[in-house]
N, C-alpha and C positions, 0 to 999 in steps of 0.2 A: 809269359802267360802265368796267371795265378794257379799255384797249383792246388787241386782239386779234393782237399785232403780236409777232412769237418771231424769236429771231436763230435762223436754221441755220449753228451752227457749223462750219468746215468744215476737215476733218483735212486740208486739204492744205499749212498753214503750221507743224503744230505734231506732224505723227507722223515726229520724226525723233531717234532715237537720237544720244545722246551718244559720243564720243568720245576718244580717249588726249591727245587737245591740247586740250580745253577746248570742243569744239562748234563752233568755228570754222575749221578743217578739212572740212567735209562740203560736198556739191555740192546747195544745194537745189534746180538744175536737173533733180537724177534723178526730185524728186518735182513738179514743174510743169516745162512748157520755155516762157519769156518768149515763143520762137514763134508758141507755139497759144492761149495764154494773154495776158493782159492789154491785151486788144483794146477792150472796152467798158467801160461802168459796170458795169455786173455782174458783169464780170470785177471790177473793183477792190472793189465792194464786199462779193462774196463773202471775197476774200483777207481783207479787212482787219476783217472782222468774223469768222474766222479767228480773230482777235488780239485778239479780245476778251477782257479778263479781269478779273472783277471781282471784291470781297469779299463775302461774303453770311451766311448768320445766323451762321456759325461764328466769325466774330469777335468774339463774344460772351464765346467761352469764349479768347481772345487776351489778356487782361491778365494768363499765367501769367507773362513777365517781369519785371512789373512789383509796383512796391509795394502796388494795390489787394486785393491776393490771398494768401491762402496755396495751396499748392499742393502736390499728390503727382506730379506729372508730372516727368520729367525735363528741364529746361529749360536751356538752353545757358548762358544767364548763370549759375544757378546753379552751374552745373557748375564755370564759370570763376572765380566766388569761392571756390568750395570749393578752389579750385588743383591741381594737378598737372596743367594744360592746356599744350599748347602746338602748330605746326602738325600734327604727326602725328596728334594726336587729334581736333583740329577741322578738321572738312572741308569743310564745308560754303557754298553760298554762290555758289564758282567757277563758275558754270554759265551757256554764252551760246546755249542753242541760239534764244529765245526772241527775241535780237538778230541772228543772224544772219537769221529770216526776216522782220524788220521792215525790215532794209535793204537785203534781197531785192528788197522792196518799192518800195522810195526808187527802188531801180537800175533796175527795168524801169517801174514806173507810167506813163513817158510816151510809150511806145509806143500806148497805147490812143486813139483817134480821137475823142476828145470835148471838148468848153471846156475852157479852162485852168479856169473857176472850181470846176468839176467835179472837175479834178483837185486840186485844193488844196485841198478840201474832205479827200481822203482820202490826201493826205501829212499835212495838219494832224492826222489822226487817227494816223496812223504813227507819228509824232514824237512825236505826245504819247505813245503807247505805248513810243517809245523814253526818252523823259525818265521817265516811270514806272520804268523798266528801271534805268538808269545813276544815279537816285536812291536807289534801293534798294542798287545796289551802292559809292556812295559811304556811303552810312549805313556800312555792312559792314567798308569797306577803307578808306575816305579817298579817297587814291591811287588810281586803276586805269586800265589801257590806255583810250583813245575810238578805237572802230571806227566807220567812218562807212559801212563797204562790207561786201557781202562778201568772205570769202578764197579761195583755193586753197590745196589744201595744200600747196603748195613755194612760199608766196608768206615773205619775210623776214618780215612785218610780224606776222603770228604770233607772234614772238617777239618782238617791242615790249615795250620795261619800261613800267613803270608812269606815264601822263600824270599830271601833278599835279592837285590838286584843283579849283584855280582854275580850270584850262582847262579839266578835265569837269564841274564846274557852269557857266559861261559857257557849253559848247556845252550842255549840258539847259537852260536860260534861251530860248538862241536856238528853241532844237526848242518849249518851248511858246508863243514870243511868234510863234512863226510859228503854231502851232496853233491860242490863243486869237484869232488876225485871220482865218483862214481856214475854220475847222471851223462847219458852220452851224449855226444854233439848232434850226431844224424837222429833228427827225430821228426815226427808228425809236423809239418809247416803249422805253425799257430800254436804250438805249447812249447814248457819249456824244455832247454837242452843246458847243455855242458854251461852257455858263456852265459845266458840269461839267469841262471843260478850264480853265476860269479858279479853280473852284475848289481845285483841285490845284496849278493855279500860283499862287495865293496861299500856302495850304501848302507850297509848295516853296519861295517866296520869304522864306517867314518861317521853315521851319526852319533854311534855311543861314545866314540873317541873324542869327538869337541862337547857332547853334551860333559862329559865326566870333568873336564879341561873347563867349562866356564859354570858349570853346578859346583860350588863347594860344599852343600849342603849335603850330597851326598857321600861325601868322606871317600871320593875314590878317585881324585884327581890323580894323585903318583901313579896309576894305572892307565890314564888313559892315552899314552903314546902307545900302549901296545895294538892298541886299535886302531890308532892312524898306522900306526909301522903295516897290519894286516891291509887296512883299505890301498897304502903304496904297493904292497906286494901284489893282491890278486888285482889294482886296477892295471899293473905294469903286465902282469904276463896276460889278460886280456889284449893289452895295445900288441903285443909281443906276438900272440899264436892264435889271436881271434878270427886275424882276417877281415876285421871292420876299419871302414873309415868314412871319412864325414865327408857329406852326401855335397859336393862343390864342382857342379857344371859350369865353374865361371859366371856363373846369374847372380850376382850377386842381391838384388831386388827381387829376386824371386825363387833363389835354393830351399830358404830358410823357411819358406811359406809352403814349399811344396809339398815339405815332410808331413803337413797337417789337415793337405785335401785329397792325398793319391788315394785312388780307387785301388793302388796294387805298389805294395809296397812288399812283395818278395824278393826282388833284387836289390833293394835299397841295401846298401855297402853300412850306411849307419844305423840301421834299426836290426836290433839285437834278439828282441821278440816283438810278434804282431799279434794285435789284437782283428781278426780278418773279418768285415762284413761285405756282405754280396748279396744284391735282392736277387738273383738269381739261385741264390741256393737257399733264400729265406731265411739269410743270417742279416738283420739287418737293423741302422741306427741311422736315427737324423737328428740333429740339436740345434738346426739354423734358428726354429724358431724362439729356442731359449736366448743361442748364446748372442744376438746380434736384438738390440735396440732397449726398451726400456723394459727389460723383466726385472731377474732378483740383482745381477749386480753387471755396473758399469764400472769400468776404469779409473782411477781413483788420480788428480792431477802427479801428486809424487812419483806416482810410476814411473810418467811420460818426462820425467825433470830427472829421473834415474840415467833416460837414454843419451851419450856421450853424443857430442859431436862427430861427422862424421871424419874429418880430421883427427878424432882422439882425443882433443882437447875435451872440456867437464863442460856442459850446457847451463850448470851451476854457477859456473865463473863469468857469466856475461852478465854484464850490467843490466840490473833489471831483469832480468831472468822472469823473476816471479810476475812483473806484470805483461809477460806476453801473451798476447793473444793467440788464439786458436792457429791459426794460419799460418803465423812466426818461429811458433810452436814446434814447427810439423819442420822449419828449415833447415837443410843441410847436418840432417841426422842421420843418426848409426838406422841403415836400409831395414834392418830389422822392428826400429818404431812402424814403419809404412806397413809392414807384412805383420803387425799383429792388434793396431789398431786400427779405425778407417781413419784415412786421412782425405784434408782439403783438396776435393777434384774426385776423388773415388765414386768408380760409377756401379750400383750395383746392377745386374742383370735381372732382368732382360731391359732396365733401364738406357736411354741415350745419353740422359744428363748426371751430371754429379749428383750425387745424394749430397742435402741439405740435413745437415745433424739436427735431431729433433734434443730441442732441449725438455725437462718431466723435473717434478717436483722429486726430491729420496733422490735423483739420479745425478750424473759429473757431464754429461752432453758427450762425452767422450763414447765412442762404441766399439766393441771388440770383435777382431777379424778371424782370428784366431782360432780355430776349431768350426770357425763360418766355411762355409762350402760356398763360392760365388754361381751360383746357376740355378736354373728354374726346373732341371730334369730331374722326375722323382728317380728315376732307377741311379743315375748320379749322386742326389743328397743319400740316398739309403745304402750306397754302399764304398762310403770311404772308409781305410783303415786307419786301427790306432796305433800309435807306436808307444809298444809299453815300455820297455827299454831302449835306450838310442845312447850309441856311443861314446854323442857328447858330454853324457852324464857323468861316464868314464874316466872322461881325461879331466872333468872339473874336479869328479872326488880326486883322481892323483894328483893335481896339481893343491887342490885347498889343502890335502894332507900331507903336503911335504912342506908348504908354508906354516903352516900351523907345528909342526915338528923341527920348523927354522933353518931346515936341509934346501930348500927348492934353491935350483940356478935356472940363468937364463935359458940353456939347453934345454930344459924339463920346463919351462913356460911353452917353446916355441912349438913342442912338440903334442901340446894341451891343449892351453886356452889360445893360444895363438892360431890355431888351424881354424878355430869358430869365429875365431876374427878375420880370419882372412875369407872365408865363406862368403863372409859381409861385407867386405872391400874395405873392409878397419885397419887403420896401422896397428901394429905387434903392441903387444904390454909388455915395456923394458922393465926389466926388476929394478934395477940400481934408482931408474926416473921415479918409479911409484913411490918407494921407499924412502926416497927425499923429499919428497914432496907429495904426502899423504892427503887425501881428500877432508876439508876441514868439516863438511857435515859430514860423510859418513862416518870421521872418526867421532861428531858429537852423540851421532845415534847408536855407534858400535865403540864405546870409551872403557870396556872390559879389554878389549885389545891391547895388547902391553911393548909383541914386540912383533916387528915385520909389519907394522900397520901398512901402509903404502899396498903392496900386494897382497896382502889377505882382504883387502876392502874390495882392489878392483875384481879378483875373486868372487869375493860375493856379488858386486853388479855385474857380473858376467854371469851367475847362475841366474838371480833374478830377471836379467832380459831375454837369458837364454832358455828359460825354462817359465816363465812366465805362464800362469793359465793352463800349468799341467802338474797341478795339484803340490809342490813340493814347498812352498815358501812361509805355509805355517810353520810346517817341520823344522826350515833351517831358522828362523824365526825363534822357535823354542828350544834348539840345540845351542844358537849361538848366546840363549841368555839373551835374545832381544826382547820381551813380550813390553817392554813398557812402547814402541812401536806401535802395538797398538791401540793405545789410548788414543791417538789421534787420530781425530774425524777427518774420514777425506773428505776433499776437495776436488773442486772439477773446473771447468774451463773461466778465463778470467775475463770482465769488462767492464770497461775505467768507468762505468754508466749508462745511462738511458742513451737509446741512440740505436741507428741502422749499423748491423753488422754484414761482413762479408765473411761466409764459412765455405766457400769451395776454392777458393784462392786465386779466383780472377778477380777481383778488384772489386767487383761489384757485387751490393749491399744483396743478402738473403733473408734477414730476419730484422724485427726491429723488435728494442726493450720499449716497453713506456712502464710508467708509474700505474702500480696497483690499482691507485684511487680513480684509473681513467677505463672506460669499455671499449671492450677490441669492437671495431668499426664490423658491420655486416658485408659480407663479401662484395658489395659495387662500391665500398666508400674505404674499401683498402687500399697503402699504397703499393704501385706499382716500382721496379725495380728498371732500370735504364731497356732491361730487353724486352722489360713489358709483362713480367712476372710479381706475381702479387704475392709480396711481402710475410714471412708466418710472422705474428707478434704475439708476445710473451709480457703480460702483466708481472712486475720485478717488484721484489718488495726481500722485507727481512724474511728468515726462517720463522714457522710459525705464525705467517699471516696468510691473507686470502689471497698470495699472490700467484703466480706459475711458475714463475724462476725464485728460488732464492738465493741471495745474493751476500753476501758478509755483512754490505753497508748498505742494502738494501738500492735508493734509486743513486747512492754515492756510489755504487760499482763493487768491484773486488769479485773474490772468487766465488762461485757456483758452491754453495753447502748443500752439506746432504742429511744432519741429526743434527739434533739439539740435546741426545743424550749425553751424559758424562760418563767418562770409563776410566776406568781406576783398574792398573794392574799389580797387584797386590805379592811381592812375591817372599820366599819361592813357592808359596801357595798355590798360584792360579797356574805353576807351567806342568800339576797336577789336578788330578779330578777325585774324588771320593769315590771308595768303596759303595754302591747303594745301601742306604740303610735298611731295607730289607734283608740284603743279605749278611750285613752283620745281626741281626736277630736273629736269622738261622743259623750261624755258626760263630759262636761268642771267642771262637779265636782269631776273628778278623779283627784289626785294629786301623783304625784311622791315622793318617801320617800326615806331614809339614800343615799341620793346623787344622786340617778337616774334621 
C-alpha cells in the first residue's frame, strides 16, 4: 500500500522574483526573518522541503537534445548547430534565485535548539540541493562564480568573475560527501534520503570524471580518475548496504516496462527515489497525450538499430540491416525494443485491433511507449509514478567507471550490467568477447576511445537502451565528447518505394505510398485491404515538397526524413553555452570562454 506521506511545499523559500543582477541581490530576510523562524525541527524541515525538487513523468519527453529523437520543438542545441547564435540570443541559464535560498539556509539553520545530528541531517539535504544547483550550472558554463552565502546588494562579491571549474566541482564533491555521511536513510516516502544522495553523487562523480578524460580543453585530464575512483567507491557501497536490486519477476517482456507505468512504486527493490503521483491525493500527471504519436518528437531509426539481437549478436551485422523494414525491424530483438517503442501488432486500449503507425511529415513513423500509460482510466493515467533514481543507473555508473579507469573484470560485469541483461532475457556481456571484437560503428562514432573499446562501447549501448527517454543521453553525449552525433538528421522507418505496406505484422497490406503528383482517392474509391479494411495512403515525395511522407529518394524509397537543416557541431565550443550578454554588461568581470 502507497504510503500516505505528501511533502507540503512551502512558498516561503522559492516566491521570490528575479532581479537586474542575477538573483543574488535580494533580501530573503523580507520573506522569512531567521528571528522568528528556524527555531525547531519543523522549522528546518518545512524550509528545506521548500527546496525540493524533483524530475517527474515530463522527462520522458526530454531526449528532444539528443540523438534518440527527431523532433519539431525548438531546441537550444539545435538552434546552436544551425549557427547564427551567440550571447545576445542565448540567454538562458544565468539564474541564482534557487542558490540564494539554499544558503539562506546553511546561514541560519544553527540557530534552532535541537541535536547537532538533526541538524546535519538537513544541511546534508541543502547541500546536496546546492551541488544539484552548481552541477547543472557547470554543465552550462564550465567556469562560474561559487557563492557559499548570501549577498547584499552593495556587497563587491556580486561581481566576482568566474571561479574555475576545478574549485566549483571540488566544492559540489565536498557538499555531497558531507550529504551522502549525514542525510538519513529513514525518511518521508518521496524525498530524498541517505542512498538517493549517493546516487546522484555517483552520477556526479562519473560525469566529471570522463568529461575531464575526453575534454583536453580543459587542462584537467591527469585529474579525472579521481572522480571515476569516487563514482566506483560510492556506486559499490550502494550495491553493498543499499538494499536495492533490479526489479526481475522473470517477465522478461514485461519487468522493464513496468518500472515506467506502476501507479505504486514503494516497494519496488530498484527505484531508489520516487517521484509519487496520486489523483486521489491531488498529486497528479498525465503525458500520454504528448509522449505517444506525432507531437514534438518521435524515435529517431538509429536508436531502434542500437537495439542488439536478442541472441546478443549486433542488429548491425546483418546484411542489409539498414534496408529493413518496419516489421523486420521489430524481429527477435533485445525484449526491451517492444517495451519502449510500439511495435508491429501493438494494440492500444480500449482498442481490439493493432494500431496502424501513422506516418506525419518532421516525424520517423516510429512511436514511443515509454512513459505511455496503456489505458483509458483517467484516475490510472494521473497517477503513475516516476522513478527518479533507479538502481540500474548504479551498477552502469560502476561498471563504465571501472572500464574507463581499465580495472573492470568479468566479476564486476556480471554483477552490473549483466543483471539488466538478464531482466531482459539477454545473454551476459563477456569482457574478453567485446574487447576483441569491438563494434565497428560505434567505435566510428565513439573514435576518442583509445583503450578497452569493446566494453566501454557495449556500456554505453546498454545505458542508451536502458535509460532511453529518461532524459540522460545528451549529458552522456557531451561528457563522452560525442556532440558531432548530433549533426545527423534522423531518420525513420524505411521503404524500397511506392507500394502497399504491411505495419502490424500479419502479412497484410495497411497503408499504401503513391507518388505526390497523384490524389488520395475519396473514401468509396479507396483500396481495400484482404480483410476489407481501407487502406491509409500517404502521398511520398522528397523532403520539402507537397508531399506527406518524405522519403530520401523520394518515389525511389529509402528512409523517412525528417529536416532539411544542416547542423554543424563546432567544437569545443558548442559542448558550452555563453555567459548572457546582459550579464557581462553588469558585471565587467565576467569573461567569455572557448570562443563565445
Amino acid at each position: 500500500m502507497k504510503k500516505n506521506i505528501y511533502i507540503l511545499f512551502a512558498t516561503i523559500a522559492v516566491l521570490i522574483t528575479a532581479c537586474k543582477k542575477g538573483d543574488l541581490d535580494r533580501f530573503p530576510e523580507t520573506q522569512i526573518s531567521p528571528n522568528v523562524f528556524f527555531n525547531t525541527e519543523e522549522d528546518l524541515a518545512l524550509y528545506v522541503n521548500g527546496l525540493l525538487s524533483m524530475p517527474d513523468r515530463g522527462s520522458y519527453l526530454d531526449d528532444q537534445s539528443s540523438d534518440n529523437v527527431a523532433t519539431t520543438a525548438a531546441v537550444e542545441v539545435k538552434n546552436v548547430m544551425g549557427g547564427d547564435v551567440n550571447a545576445q540570443n542565448i540567454v538562458g541559464g544565468w539564474t541564482w534565485a534557487r542558490l540564494r535560498n539554499i544558503n539562506y539556509f546553511l546561514e541560519n539553520y544553527n540557530k534552532a535548539k535541537i541535536s547537532t545530528e538533526i541538524k546535519e541531517h538537513y544541511v546534508g539535504l541543502a547541500k546536496y540541493y546546492r551541488a544539484q544547483f552548481y552541477l547543472d550550472k557547470v554543465k552550462r558554463f564550465s567556469d562560474v562564480p561559487w557563492y557559499s552565502g548570501t549577498l547584499n546588494p552593495d556587497d563587491k562579491e556580486l561581481f566576482n568573475p568566474r571561479d574555475s571549474r576545478a574549485l566549483v566541482i571540488d566544492s559540489v564533491m565536498a557538499d555531497l560527501d558531507f550529504a551522502y555521511k549525514h542525510v538519513k536513510t529513514n525518511v518521508p516516502f518521496g524525498t530524498p534520503g541517505k542512498w538517493a544522495v549517493a546516487a546522484f553523487y555517483s552520477r556526479a562523480a562519473l560525469y566529471e570524471g570522463t568529461f575531464r578524460k575526453y575534454h583536453p580543453e580543459l587542462n584537467l585530464t591527469t585529474t579525472a580518475n579521481v572522480f571515476l575512483e569516487t563514482a566506483v567507491k560510492i556506486s559499490d557501497e550502494i550495491m553493498k548496504e543499499g538494499g536495492f536490486s533490479i526489479f526481475n519477476r522473470g517477465l522478461p517482456d514485461q519487468d522493464y516496462a513496468a518500472l515506467f507505468s506502476s501507479q505504486d512504486l514503494s516497494s519496488n527493490k530498484e527505484v531508489i527515489l520516487v517521484n509519487v503521483f496520486d489523483q486521489a491525493k491531488n498529486v497528479t500527471q498525465n503525458v500520454n497525450g504528448v509522449v505517444f504519436g506525432d507531437y514534438e518528437q518521435a524515435p529517431a531509426r538509429d536508436l531502434i538499430q542500437t537495439y542488439l539481437m536478442k541472441d546478443g549478436s549486433r542488429f548491425t551485422a546483418l546484411p542489409n540491416y539498414d534496408k529493413f523494414g518496419f516489421v523486420k525491424e521489430f524481429e527477435n530483438r533485445d525484449p526491451r525494443l517492444a517495451q519502449t517503442i510500439a511495435y508491429p501488432g501493438w494494440i492500444s486500449v480500449p482498442n481490439t485491433k493493432p494500431y496502424v503507425q501513422s506516418l506525419n511529415k518532421n516525424f520517423t513513423g516510429y512511436h514511443q511507449l515509454k512513459g505511455y500509460v496503456n489505458s483509458n482510466d483517467q484516475a490510472i493515467l494521473n497517477s503513475v509514478d516516476f522513478p527518479v533514481y533507479r538502481y540500474a543507473e548504479v551498477l552502469l555508473n560502476y561498471a563504465e567507471a571501472l572500464a574507463e579507469l581499465g580495472t573492470l573484470n568479468q566479476t564486476q560485469l556480471d554483477k552490473s550490467v549483466n543483471l539488466l541483461r538478464r531482466r531482459a532475457g539477454m545473454p551476459d556481456l563477456n569482457l574478453a568477447q567485446a574487447n576483441a571484437s569491438p563494434d565497428l560503428i560505434l567505435q566510428q562514432e565513439f573514435n576518442n576511445v583509445v583503450s578497452n573499446q569493446g566494453v566501454i562501447f557495449e556500456i554505453r549501448r546498454e545505458r542508451r537502451v536502458e535509460f532511453v527517454f529518461e532524459n540522460t543521453r545528451y549529458d552522456d553525449l557531451m561528457r563522452w565528447k560525442a556532440g558531432k552525433l548530433l549533426t545527423k538528421s534522423p531518420e525513420g522507418m524505411y521503404f524500397p518505394g511506392l507500394g502497399k505496406y504491411d505495419l502490424t505484422g500479419d502479412g497484410i497490406e495497411d497503408i499504401i505510398l503513391i507518388d505526390r503528383s497523384l490524389t488520395i482517392p475519396d473514401a468509396e474509391h479507396k483500396e481495400k485491404n484482404s480483410l476489407g479494411v481501407v487502406l491509409n495512403y500517404y502521398r511520398t515525395g522528397v523532403i520539402g515538397s507537397d508531399a506527406t511522407v518524405y522519403l530520401k529518394n523520394g518515389a525511389n524509397g529509402g528512409a523517412i526524413v525528417t529536416e532539411t537543416a544542416v547542423r554543424k557541431f563546432e567544437e569545443p565550443k558548442y559542448y558550452y553555452r555563453p555567459i548572457p550578454q546582459q550579464q557581462i554588461v553588469l558585471n565587467k568581470n565576467l569573461k567569455q570562454i572557448f570562443g563565445w
